[in-house]
C-alpha positions in Angstrom: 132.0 115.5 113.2 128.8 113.6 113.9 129.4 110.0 115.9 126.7 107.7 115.0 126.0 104.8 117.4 124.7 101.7 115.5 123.7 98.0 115.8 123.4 96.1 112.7 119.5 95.6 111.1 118.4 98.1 113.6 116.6 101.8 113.1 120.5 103.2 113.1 120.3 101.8 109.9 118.2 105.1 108.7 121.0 107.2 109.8 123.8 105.4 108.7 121.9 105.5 105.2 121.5 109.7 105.5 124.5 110.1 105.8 126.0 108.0 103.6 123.3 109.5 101.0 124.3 113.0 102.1 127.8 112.4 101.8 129.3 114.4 104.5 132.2 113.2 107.2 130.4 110.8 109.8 132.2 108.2 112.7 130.6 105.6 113.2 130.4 103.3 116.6 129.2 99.6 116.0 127.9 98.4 119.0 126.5 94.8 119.6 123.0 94.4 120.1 123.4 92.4 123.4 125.5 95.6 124.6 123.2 97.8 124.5 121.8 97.9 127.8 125.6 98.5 129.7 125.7 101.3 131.6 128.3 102.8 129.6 126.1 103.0 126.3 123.0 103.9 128.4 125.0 107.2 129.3 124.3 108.2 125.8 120.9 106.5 125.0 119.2 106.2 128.6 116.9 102.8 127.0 119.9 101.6 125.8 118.6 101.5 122.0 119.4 103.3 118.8 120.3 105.2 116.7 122.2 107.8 119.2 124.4 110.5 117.9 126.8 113.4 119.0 127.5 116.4 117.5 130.0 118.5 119.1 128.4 119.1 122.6 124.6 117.8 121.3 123.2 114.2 122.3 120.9 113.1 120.2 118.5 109.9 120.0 114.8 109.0 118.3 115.9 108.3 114.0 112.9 110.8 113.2 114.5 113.8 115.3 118.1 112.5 114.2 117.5 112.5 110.5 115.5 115.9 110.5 118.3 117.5 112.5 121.0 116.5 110.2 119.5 118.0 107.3 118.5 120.9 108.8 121.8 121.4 109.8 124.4 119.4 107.0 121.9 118.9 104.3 121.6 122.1 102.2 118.3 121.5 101.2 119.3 117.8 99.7 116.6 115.1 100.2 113.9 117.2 101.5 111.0 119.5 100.5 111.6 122.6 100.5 110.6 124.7 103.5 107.7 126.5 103.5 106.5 124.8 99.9 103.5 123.0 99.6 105.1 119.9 99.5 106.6 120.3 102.9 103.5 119.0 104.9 103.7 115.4 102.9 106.8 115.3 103.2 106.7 115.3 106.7 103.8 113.1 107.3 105.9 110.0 106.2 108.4 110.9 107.8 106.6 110.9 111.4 104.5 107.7 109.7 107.0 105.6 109.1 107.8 105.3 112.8 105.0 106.5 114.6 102.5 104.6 112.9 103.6 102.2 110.0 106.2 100.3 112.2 104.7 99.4 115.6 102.4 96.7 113.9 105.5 95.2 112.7 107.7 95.2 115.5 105.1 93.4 117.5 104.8 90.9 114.6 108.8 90.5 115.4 108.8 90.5 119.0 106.1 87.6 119.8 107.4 85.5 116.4 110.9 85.6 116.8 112.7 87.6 119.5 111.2 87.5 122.8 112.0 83.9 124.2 108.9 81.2 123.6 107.4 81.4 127.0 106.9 85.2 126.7 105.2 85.2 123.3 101.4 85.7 122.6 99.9 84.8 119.3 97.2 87.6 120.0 99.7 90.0 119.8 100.9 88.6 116.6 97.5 88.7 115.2 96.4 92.2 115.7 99.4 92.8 114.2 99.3 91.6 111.3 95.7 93.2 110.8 97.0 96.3 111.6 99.8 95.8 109.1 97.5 94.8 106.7 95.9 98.0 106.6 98.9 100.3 106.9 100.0 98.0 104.0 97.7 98.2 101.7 97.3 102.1 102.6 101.2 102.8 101.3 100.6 100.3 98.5 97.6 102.3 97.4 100.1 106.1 97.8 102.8 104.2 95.8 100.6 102.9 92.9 101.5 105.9 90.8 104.9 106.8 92.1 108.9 105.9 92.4 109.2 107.0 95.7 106.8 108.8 98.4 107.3 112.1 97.2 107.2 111.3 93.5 109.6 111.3 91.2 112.8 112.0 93.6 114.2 110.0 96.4 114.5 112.0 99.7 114.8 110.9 103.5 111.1 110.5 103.7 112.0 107.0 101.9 114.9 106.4 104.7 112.8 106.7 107.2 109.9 104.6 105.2 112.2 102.4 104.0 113.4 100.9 106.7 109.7 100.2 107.9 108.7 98.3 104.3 112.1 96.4 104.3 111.0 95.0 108.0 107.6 94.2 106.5 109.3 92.3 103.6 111.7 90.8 106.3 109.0 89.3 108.5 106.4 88.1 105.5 104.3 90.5 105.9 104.8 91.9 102.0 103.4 90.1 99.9 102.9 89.7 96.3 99.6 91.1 97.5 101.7 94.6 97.2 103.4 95.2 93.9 103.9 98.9 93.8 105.5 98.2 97.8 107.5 95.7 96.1 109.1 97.7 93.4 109.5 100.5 95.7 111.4 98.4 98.1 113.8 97.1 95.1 114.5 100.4 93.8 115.8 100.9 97.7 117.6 98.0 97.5 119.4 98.8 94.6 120.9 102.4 96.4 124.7 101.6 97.2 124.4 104.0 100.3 122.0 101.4 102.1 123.8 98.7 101.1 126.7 100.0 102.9 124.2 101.0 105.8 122.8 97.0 105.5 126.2 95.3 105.6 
């Protein structure tokens, strides 16, 4: 059975959300943020960060990696494009956007706003930031114009995996009314009882 290590409002929350989507037996290991970094966790996740998971003898960390090995393995073809269609190349791209690219102007938004302590933050930072955002931004908002979710008309972990990214956009102000399609998108999310579970 797959152990999932989590901390509340973090990228775990992706994982927590595929499985619970997926439906299939999971554990699941809360660990508080500021505990992170103890030597015991950092045997699992050598940063000390997550989402971190074990399956049997594997050791797993980075969501990305973690979300396409479980369905590849547990997922039967649920939430995905199918392998080898044509589809399968989008549906990878935002996947591997979502984190690679789409989130990194946000987190420094967060960092030098509201986490790192005062003396440490730099408003340049948070300004290049938020123009990089504004691009990636309107760049999704323009994909989901004519869409429910990234692939279309079905929900599949390419949204987890976005998801995540446009609810810490909305979470930090950096969704605006500016982005209605986002918007929606993000409420129809919402409104899925596996991430609330995953969110509470």
């Amino acid at each position: 059975m797959i152990r999932l290590y989590h901390s509340p409002l973090m990228r775990s929350v992706r994982i927590y959300w595929l499985l619970e989507e997926l439906g299939i037996p999971y554990q699941l290991e809360t660990i508080e943020f500021g505990k992170l970094q103890s030597p015991a966790y950092r045997r699992t996740h050598p940063m000390g960060k997550v989402p971190a998971i074990r399956d049997g003898d594997l050791t797993m960390f980075e969501s990305g990696a973690i979300l396409e090995y479980i369905l590849e393995r547990y997922g039967n073809g649920r939430l995905e494009a199918a392998r080898g269609s044509a589809d399968r190349g989008t549906f990878l791209q935002w996947i591997h956007f979502a984190e690679a690219s789409a989130f990194p102007p946000i987190a420094d938004v967060a960092a030098h706003s509201f986490f790192r302590p005062e003396a440490d933050r730099i408003p340049a930072v948070v300004e290049d930031g938020k123009a990089r955002a504004t691009i990636i931004l309107a760049m999704i908002e323009e994909w989901l114009a004519n869409r429910q979710y990234l692939m279309g008309a079905e929900f599949t972990a390419a949204d987890i995996m976005m998801g995540i990214t446009m609810l810490g956009a909305k979470w930090y102000d950096l969704l605006t009314d500016a982005h209605p399609s986002s918007l929606a998108y993000v409420q129809r999310l919402e409104d899925r009882p596996a991430l609330q579970k995953a969110l509470s």
